[in-house]
gemmi code that builds the backbone of each chain (N, CA, C; Angstrom):
import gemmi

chains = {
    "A": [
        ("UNK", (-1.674, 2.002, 14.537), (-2.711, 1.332, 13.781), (-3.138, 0.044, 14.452)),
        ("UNK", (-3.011, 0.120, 16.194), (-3.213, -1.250, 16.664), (-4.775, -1.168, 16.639)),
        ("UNK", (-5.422, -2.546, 16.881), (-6.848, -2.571, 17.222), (-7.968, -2.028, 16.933)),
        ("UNK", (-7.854, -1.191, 15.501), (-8.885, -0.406, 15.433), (-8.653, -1.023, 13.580)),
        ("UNK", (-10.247, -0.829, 13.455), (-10.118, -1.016, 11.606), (-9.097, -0.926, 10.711)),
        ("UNK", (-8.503, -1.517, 9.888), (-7.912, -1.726, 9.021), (-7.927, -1.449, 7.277)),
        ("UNK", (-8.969, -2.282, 7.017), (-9.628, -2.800, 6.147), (-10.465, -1.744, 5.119)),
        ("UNK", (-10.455, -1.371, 3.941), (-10.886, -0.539, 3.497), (-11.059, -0.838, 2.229)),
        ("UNK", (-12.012, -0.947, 1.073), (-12.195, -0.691, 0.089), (-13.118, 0.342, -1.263)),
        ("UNK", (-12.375, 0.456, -2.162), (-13.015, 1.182, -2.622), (-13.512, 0.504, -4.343)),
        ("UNK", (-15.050, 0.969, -4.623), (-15.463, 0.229, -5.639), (-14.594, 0.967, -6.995)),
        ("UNK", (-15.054, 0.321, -7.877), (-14.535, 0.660, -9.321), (-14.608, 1.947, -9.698)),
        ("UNK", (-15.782, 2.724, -9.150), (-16.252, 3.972, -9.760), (-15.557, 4.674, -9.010)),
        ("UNK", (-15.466, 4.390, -7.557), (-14.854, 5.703, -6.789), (-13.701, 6.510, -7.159)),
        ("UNK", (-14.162, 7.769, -7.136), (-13.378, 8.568, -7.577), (-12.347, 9.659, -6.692)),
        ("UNK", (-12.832, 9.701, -5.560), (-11.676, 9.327, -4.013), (-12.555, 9.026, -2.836)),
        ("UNK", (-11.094, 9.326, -2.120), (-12.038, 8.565, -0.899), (-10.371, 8.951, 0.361)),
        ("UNK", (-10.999, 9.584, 1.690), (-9.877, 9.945, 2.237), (-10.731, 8.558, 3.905)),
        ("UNK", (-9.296, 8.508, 4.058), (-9.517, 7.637, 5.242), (-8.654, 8.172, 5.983)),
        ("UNK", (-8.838, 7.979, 7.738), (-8.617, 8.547, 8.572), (-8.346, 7.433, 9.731)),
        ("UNK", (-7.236, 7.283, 9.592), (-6.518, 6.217, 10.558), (-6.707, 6.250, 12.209)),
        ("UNK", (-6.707, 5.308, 12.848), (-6.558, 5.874, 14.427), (-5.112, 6.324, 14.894)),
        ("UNK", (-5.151, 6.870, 16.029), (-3.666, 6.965, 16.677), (-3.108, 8.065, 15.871)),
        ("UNK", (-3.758, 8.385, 15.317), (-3.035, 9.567, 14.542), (-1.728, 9.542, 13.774)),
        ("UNK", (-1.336, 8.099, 13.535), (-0.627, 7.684, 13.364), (-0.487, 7.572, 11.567)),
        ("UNK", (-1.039, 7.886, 10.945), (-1.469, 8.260, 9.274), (-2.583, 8.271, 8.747)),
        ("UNK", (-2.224, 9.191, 7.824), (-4.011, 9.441, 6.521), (-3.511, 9.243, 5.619)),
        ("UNK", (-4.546, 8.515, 5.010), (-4.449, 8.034, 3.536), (-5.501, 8.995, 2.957)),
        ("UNK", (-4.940, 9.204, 1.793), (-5.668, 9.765, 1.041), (-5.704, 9.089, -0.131)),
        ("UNK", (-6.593, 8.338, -1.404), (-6.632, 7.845, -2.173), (-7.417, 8.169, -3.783)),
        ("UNK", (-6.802, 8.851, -4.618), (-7.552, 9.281, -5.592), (-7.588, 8.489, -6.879)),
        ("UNK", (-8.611, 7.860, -7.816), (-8.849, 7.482, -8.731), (-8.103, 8.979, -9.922)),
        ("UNK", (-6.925, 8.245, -10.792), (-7.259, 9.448, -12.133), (-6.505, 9.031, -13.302)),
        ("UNK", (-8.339, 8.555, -13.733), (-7.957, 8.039, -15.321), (-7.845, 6.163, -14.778)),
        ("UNK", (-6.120, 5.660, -15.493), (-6.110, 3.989, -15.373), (-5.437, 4.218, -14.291)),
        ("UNK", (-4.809, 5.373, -13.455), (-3.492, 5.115, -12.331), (-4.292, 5.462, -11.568)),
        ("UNK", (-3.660, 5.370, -9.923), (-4.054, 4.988, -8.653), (-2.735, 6.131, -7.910)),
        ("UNK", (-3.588, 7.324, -7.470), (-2.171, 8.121, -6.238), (-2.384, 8.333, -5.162)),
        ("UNK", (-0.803, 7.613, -4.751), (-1.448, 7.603, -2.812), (-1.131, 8.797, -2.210)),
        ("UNK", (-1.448, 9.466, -1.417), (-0.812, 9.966, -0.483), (-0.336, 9.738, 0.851)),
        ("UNK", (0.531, 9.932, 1.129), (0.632, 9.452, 2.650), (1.030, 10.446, 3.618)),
        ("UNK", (0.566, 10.229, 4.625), (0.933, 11.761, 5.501), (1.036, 10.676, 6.737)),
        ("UNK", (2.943, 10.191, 7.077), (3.602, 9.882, 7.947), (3.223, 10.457, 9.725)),
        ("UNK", (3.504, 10.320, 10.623), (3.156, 10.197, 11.538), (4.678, 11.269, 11.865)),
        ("UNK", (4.603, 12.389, 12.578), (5.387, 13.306, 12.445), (6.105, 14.209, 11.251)),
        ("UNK", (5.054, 13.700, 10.379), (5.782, 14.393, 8.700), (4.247, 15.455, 9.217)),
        ("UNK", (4.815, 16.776, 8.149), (3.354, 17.760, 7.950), (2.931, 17.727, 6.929)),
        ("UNK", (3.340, 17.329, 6.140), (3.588, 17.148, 4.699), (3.084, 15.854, 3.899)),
        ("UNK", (2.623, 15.651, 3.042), (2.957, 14.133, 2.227), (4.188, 14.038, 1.730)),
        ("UNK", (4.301, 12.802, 0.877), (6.222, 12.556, 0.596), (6.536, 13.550, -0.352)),
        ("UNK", (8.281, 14.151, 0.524), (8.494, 15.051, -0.425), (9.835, 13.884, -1.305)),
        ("UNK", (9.073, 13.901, -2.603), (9.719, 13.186, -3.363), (10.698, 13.875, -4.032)),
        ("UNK", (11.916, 13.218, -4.350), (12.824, 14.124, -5.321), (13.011, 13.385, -6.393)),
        ("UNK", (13.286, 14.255, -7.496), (13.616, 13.782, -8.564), (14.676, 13.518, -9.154)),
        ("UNK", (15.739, 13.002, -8.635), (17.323, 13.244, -9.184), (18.163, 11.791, -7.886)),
        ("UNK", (17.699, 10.636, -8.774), (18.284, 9.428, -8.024), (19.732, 9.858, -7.769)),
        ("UNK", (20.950, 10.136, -8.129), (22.415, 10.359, -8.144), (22.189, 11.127, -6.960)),
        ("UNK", (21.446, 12.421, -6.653), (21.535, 13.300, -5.530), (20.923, 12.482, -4.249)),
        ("UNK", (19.839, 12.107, -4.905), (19.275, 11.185, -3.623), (20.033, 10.470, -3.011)),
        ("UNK", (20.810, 9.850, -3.852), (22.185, 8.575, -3.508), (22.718, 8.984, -2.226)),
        ("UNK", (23.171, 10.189, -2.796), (24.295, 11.310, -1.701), (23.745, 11.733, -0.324)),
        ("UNK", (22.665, 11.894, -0.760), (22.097, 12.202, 0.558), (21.264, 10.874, 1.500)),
        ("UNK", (21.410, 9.911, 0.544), (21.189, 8.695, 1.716), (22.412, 8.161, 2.020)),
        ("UNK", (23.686, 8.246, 1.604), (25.078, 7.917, 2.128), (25.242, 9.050, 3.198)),
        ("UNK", (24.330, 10.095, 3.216), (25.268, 11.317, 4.335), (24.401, 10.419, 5.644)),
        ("UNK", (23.126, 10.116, 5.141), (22.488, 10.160, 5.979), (21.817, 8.848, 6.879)),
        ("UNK", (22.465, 8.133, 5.905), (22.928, 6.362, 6.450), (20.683, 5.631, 6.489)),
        ("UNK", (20.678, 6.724, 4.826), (19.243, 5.707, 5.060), (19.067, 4.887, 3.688)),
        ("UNK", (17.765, 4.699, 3.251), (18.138, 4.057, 1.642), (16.969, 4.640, 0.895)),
        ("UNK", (17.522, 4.605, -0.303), (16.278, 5.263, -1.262), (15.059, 4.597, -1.794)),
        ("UNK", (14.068, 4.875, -1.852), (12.969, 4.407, -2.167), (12.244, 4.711, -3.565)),
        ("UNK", (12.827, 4.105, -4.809), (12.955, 4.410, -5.925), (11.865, 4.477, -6.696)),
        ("UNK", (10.852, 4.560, -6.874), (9.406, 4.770, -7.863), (9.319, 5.099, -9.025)),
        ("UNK", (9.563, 3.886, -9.721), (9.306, 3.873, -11.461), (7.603, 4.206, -11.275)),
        ("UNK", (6.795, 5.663, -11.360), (5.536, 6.018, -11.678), (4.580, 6.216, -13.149)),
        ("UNK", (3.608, 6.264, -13.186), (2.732, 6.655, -14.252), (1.878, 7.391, -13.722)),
        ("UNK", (1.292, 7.715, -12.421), (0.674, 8.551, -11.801), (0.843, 10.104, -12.072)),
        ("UNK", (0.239, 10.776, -12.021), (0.298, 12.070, -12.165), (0.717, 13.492, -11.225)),
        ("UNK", (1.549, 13.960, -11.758), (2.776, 14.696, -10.805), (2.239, 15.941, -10.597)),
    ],
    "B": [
        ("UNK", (8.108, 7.254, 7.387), (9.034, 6.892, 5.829), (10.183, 7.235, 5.668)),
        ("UNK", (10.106, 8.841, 6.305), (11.478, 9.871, 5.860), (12.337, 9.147, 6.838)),
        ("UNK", (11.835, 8.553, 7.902), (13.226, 8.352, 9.036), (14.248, 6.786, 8.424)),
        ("UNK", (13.200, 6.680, 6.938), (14.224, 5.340, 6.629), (14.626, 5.429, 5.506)),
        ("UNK", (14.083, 6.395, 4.284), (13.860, 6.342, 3.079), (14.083, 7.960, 2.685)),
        ("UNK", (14.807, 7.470, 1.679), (15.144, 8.910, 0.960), (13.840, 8.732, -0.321)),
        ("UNK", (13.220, 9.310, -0.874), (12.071, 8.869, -1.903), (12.557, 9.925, -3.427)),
        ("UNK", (12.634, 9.063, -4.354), (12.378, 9.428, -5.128), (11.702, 8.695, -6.322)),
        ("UNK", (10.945, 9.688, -7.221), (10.126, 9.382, -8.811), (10.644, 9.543, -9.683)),
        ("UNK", (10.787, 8.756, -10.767), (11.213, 8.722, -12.252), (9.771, 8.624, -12.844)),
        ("UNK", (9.452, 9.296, -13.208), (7.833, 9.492, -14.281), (7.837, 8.608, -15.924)),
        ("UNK", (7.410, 7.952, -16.066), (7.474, 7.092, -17.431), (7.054, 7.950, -18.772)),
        ("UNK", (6.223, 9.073, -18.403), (6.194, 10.148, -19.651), (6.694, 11.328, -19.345)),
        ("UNK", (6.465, 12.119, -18.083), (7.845, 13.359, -17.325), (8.927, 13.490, -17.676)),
        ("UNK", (9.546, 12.269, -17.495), (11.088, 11.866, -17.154), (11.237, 10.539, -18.445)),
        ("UNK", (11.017, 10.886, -19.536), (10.704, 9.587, -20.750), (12.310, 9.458, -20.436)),
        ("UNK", (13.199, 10.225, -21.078), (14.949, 9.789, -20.957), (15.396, 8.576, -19.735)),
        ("UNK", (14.991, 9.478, -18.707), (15.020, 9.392, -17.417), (14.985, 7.801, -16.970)),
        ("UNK", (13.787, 7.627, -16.980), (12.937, 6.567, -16.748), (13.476, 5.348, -17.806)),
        ("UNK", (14.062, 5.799, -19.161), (14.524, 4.756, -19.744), (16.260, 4.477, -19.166)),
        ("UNK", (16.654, 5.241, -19.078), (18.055, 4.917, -18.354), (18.092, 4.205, -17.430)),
        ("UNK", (17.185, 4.664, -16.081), (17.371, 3.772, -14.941), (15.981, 2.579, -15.046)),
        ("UNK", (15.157, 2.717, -16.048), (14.615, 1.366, -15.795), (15.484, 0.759, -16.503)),
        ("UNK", (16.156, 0.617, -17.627), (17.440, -0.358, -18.229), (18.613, -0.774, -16.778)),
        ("UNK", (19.126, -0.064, -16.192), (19.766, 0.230, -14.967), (19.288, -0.854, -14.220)),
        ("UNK", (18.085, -0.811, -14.021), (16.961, -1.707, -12.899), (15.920, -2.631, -13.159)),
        ("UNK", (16.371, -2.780, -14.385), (15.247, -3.804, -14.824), (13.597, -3.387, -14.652)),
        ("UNK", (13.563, -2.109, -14.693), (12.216, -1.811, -14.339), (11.679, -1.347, -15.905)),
        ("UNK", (10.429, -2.512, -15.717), (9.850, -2.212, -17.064), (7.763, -2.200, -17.236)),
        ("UNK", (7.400, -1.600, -15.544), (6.231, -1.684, -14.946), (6.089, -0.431, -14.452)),
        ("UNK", (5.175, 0.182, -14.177), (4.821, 1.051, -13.027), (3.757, 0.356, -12.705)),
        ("UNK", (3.341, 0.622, -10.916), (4.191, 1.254, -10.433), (5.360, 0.236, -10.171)),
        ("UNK", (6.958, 0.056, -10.059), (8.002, -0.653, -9.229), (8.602, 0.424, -8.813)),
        ("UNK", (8.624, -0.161, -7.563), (9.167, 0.413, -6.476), (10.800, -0.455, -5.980)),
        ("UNK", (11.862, 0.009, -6.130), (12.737, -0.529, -5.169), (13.441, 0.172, -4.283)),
        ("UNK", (13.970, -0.764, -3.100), (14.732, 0.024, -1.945), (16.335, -0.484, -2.637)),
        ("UNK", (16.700, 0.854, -2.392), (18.127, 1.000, -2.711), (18.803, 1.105, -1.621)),
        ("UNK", (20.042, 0.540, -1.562), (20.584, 0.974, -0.474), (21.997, 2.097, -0.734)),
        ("UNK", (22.604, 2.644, 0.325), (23.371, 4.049, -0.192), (24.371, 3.316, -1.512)),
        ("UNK", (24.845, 2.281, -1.686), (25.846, 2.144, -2.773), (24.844, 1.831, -4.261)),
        ("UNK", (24.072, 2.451, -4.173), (22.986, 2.634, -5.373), (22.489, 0.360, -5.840)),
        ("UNK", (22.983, 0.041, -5.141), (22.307, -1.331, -5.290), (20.931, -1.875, -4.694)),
        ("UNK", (20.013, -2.145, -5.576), (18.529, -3.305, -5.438), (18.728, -4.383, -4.601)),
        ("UNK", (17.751, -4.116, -3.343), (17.943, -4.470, -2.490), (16.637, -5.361, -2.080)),
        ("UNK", (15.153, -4.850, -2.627), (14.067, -5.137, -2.400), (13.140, -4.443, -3.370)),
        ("UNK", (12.393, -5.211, -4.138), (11.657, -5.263, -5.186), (10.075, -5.183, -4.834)),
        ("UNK", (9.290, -4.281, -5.087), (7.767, -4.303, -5.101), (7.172, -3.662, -6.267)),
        ("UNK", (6.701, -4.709, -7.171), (5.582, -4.095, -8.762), (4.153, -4.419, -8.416)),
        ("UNK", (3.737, -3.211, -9.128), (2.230, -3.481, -8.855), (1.609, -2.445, -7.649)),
        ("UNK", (0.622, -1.615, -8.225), (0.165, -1.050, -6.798), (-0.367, -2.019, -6.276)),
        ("UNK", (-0.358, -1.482, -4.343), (-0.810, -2.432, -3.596), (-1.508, -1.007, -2.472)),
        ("UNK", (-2.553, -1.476, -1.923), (-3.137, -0.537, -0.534), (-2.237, -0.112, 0.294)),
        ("UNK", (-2.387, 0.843, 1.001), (-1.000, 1.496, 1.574), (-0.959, 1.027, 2.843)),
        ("UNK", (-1.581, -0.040, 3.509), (-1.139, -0.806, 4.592), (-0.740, -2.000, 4.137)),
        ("UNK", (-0.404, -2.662, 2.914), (0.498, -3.763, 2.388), (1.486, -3.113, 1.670)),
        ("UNK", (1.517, -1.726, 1.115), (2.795, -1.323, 0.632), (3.454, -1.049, 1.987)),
        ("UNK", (3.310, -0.539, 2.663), (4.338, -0.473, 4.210), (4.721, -1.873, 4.628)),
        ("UNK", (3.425, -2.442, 4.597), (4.076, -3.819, 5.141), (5.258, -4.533, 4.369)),
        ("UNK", (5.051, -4.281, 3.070), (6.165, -5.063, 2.224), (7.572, -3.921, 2.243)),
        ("UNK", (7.405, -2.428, 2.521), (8.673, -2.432, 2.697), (8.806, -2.523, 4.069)),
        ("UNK", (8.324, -2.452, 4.762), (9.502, -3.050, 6.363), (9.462, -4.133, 5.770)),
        ("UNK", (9.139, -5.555, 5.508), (9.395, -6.879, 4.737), (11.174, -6.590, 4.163)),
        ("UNK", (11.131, -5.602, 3.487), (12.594, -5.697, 2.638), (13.780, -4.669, 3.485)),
        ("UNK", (13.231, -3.872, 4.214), (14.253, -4.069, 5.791), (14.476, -4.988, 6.601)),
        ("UNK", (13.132, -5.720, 6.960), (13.585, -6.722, 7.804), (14.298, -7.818, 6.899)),
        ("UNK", (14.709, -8.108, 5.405), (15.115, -9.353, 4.708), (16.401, -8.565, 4.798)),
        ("UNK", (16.885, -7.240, 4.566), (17.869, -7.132, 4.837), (19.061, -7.198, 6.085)),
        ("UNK", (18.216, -7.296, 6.648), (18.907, -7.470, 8.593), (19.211, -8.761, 7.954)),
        ("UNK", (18.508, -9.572, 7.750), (18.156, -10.891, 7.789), (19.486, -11.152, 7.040)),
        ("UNK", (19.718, -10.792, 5.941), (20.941, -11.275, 4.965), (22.450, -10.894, 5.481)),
        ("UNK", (22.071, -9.873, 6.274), (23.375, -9.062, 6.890), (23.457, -9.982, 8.332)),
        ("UNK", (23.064, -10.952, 8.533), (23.172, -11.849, 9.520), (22.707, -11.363, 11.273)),
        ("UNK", (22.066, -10.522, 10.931), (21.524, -9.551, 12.199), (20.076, -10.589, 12.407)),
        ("UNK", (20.627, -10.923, 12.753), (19.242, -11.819, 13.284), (17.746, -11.399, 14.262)),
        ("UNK", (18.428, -11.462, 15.298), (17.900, -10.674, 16.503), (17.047, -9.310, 15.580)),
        ("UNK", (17.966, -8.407, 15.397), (17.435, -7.487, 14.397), (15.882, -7.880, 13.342)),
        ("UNK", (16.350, -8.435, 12.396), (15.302, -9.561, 11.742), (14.444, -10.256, 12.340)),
        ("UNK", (14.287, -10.496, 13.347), (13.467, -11.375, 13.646), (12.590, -9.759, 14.350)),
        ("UNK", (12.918, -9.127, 14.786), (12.126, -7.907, 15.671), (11.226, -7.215, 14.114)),
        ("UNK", (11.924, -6.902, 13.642), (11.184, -6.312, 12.173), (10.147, -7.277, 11.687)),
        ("UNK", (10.480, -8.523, 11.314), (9.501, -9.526, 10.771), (8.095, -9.331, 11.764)),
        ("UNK", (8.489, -9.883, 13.052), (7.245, -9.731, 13.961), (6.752, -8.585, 14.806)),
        ("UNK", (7.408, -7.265, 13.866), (6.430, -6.137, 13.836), (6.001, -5.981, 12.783)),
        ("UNK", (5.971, -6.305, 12.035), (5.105, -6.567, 10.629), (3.584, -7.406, 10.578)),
        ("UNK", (4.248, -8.757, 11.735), (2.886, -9.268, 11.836), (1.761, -8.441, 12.907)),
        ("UNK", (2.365, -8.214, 13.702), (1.956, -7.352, 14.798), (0.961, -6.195, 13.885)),
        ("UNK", (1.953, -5.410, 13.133), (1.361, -3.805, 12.906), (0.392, -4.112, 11.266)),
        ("UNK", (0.478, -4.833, 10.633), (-0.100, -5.418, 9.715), (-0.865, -6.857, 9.402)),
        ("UNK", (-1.100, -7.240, 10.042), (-1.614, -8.354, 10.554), (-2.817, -9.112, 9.407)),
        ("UNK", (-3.643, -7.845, 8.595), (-4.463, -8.665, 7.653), (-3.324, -8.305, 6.154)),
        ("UNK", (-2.412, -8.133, 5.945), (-2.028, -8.018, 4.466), (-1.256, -9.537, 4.093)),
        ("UNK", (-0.842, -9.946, 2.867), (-0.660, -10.636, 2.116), (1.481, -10.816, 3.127)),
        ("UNK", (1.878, -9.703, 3.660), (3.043, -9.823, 3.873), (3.442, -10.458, 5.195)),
        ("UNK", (1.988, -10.574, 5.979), (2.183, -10.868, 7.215), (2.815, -12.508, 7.357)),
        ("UNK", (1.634, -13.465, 6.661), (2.523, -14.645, 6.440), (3.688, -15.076, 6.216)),
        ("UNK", (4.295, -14.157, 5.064), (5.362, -14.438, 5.158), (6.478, -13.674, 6.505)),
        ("UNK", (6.081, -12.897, 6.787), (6.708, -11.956, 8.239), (6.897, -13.332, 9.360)),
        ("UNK", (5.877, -13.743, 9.162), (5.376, -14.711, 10.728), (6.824, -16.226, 10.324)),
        ("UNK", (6.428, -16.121, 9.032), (7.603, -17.169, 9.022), (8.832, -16.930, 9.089)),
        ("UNK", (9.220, -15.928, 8.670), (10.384, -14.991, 8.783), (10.949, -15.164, 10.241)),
        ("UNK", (9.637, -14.572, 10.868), (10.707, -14.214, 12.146), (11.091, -15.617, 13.288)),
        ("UNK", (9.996, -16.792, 12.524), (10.430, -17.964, 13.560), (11.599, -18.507, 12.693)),
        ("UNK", (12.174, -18.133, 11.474), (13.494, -18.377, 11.027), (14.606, -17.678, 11.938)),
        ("UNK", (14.270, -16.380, 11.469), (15.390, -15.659, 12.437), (15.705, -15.723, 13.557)),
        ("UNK", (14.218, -16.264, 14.532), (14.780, -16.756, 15.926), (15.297, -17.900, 16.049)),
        ("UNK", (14.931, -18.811, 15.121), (15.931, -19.946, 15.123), (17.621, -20.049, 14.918)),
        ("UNK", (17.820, -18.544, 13.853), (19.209, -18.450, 13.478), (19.966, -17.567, 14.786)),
        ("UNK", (18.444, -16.925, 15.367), (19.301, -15.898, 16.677), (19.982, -16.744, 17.830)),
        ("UNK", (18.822, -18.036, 18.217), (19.158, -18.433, 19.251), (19.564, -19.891, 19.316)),
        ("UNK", (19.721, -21.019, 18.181), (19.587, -21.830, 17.390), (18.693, -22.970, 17.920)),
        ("UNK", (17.890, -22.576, 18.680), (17.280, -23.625, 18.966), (15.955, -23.791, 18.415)),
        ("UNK", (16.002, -24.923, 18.349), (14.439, -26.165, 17.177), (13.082, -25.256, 17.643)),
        ("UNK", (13.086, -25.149, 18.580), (11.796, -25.204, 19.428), (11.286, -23.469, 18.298)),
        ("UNK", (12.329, -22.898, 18.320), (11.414, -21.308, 17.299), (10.469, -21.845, 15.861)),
        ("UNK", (11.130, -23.030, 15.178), (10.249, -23.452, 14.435), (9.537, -24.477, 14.703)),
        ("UNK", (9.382, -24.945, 15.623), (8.258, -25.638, 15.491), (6.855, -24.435, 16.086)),
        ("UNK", (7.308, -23.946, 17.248), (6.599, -22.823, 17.725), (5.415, -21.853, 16.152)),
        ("UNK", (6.766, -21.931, 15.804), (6.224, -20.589, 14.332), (5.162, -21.934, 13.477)),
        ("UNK", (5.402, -23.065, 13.752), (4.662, -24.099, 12.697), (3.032, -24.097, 13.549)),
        ("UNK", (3.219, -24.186, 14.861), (1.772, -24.137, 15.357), (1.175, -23.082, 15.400)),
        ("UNK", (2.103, -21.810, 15.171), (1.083, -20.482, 15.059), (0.273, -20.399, 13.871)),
        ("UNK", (0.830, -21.088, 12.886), (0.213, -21.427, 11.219), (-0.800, -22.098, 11.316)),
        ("UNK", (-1.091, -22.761, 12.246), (-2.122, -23.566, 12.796), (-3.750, -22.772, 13.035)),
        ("UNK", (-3.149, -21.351, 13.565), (-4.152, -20.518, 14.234), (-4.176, -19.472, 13.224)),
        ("UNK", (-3.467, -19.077, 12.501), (-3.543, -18.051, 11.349), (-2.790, -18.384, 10.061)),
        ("UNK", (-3.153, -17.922, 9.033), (-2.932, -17.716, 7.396), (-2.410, -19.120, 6.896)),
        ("UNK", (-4.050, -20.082, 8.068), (-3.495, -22.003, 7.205), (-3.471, -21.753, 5.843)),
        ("UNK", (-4.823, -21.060, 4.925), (-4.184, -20.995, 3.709), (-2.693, -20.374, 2.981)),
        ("UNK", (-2.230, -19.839, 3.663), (-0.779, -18.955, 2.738), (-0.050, -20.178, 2.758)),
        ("UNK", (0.559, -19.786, 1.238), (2.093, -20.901, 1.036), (3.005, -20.727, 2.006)),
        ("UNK", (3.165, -20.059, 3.202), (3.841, -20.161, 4.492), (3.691, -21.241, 5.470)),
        ("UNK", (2.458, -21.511, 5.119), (1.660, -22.103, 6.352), (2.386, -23.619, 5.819)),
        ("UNK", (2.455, -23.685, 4.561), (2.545, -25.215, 4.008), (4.205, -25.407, 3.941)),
        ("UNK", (5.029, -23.887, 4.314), (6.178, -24.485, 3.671), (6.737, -24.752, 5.662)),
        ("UNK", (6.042, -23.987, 6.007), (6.259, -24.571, 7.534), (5.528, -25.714, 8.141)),
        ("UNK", (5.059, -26.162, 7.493), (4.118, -27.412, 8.376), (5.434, -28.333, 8.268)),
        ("UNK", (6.394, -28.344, 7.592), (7.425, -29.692, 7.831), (7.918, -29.100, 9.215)),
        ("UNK", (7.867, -27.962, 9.929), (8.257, -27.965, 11.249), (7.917, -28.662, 12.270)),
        ("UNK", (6.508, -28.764, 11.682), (5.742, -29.583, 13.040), (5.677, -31.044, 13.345)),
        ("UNK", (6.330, -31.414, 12.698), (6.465, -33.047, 12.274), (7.045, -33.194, 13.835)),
        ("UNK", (8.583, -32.790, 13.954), (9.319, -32.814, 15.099), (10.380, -31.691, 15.405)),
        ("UNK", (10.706, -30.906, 16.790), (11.699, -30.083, 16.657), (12.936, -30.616, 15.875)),
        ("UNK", (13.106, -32.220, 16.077), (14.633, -32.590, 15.393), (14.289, -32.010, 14.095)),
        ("UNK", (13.334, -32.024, 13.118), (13.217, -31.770, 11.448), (14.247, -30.219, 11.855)),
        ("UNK", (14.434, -29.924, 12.938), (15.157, -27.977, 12.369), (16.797, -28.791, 11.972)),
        ("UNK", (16.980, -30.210, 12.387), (18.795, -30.534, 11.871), (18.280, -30.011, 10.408)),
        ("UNK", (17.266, -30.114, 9.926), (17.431, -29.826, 7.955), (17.108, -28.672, 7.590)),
        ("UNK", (16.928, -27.762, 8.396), (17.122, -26.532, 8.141), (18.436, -26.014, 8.781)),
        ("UNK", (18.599, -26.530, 10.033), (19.810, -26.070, 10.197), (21.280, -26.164, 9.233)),
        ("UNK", (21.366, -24.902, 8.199), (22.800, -24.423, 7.381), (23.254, -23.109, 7.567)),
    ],
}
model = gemmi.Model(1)
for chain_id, residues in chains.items():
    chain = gemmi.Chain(chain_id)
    for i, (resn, *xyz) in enumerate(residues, 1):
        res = gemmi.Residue()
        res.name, res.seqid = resn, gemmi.SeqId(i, " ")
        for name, pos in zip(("N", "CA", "C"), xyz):
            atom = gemmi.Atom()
            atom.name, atom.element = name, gemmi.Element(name[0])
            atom.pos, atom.b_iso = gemmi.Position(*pos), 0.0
            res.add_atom(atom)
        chain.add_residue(res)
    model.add_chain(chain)
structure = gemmi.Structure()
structure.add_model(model)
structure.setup_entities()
């Protein structure tokens, strides 16, 4: 994301809006629905957007196997 | 993300039980909050409030790099902070990154000269952020780092 645009907004009404990063390095995807706001993110070697899990205790386990940390999301967004 | 972060959602109407257990657990009483946990299930770094997804990245490398930082990895910390300013450069986290990392090079290598350095870069970027002001006592003189130095 060096040297190339950054900066992006979207007005009140918009109802999405996909942006397209340089370097290939991530896409955002951004959808209005309803009062919440859902991101997507599509990582830079992921194929996928985040595969989120639902079960913090398991997650635990598998960031102790795997020596990373969890990234916990109290949401209202739509699943 | 995945190469640092295990991710998971608790849904506030999905997961109503759910969501009341571990926001009691975590003091989470907002969506969106986001925290980084680390493997012994302890809050480590705190973000409420959506934010654009080039200041939500920026603020969590922010709470990797504060964790180097606390774990006395300096060197470490100071590389994270000023790839933050580097790779994020217009968000709200960069200021504080920029100050960050002329702390950490001060704690890496202990010498004055990293903060005063980090006080004249405030000079050239984010004079308005409360960074800019809590570092301007750098620039007075390298000796002012004896009062930071603890």
């Amino acid at each position: 994301m060096r040297g190339s645009p950054r900066r992006f907004l979207l007005s009140d009404s918009a109802q999405a809006a996909t942006i397209q990063l340089p370097t290939g390095m991530q896409s955002v995807q951004i959808r209005s629905r309803g009062d919440s706001w859902e991101q997507e993110r599509k990582m830079a070697g992921e194929k996928g957007a985040i595969s989120w899990s639902y079960n913090l205790e398991a997650a635990l386990e598998q960031a102790r196997s795997s020596k990373k940390w969890v990234l916990l999301d109290f949401t209202a967004a739509p699943m | 993300m995945s190469e640092n972060f295990v991710p998971v959602r608790v849904h506030v109407r999905e997961q109503a039980d759910e969501f009341k257990r571990l926001g009691e657990r975590y003091g989470a009483q907002w969506t969106p909050t986001i925290l980084l946990i680390n493997p012994a299930g302890e809050e480590r770094y705190r973000i409420e409030g959506f934010l654009p997804t080039e200041d939500f990245l920026a603020q969590l490398s922010l709470g990797l790099a504060h964790e180097a930082f606390a774990k006395s990895n300096f060197a470490e910390a100071e590389r994270r902070f000023a790839d933050i300013v580097e790779r994020y450069p217009d968000t709200e986290a960069a200021a504080e990154a920029l100050y960050w990392a002329g702390v950490a090079r001060y704690k890496a290598t202990d010498d004055p000269s990293a903060l005063g350095e980090t006080a004249r870069q405030f000079k050239k970027r984010y004079q308005k952020s409360s960074w800019a002001k809590k570092a301007s006592v750098w620039d007075r003189d390298e000796g002012s780092a004896a009062t930071a130095r603890q």
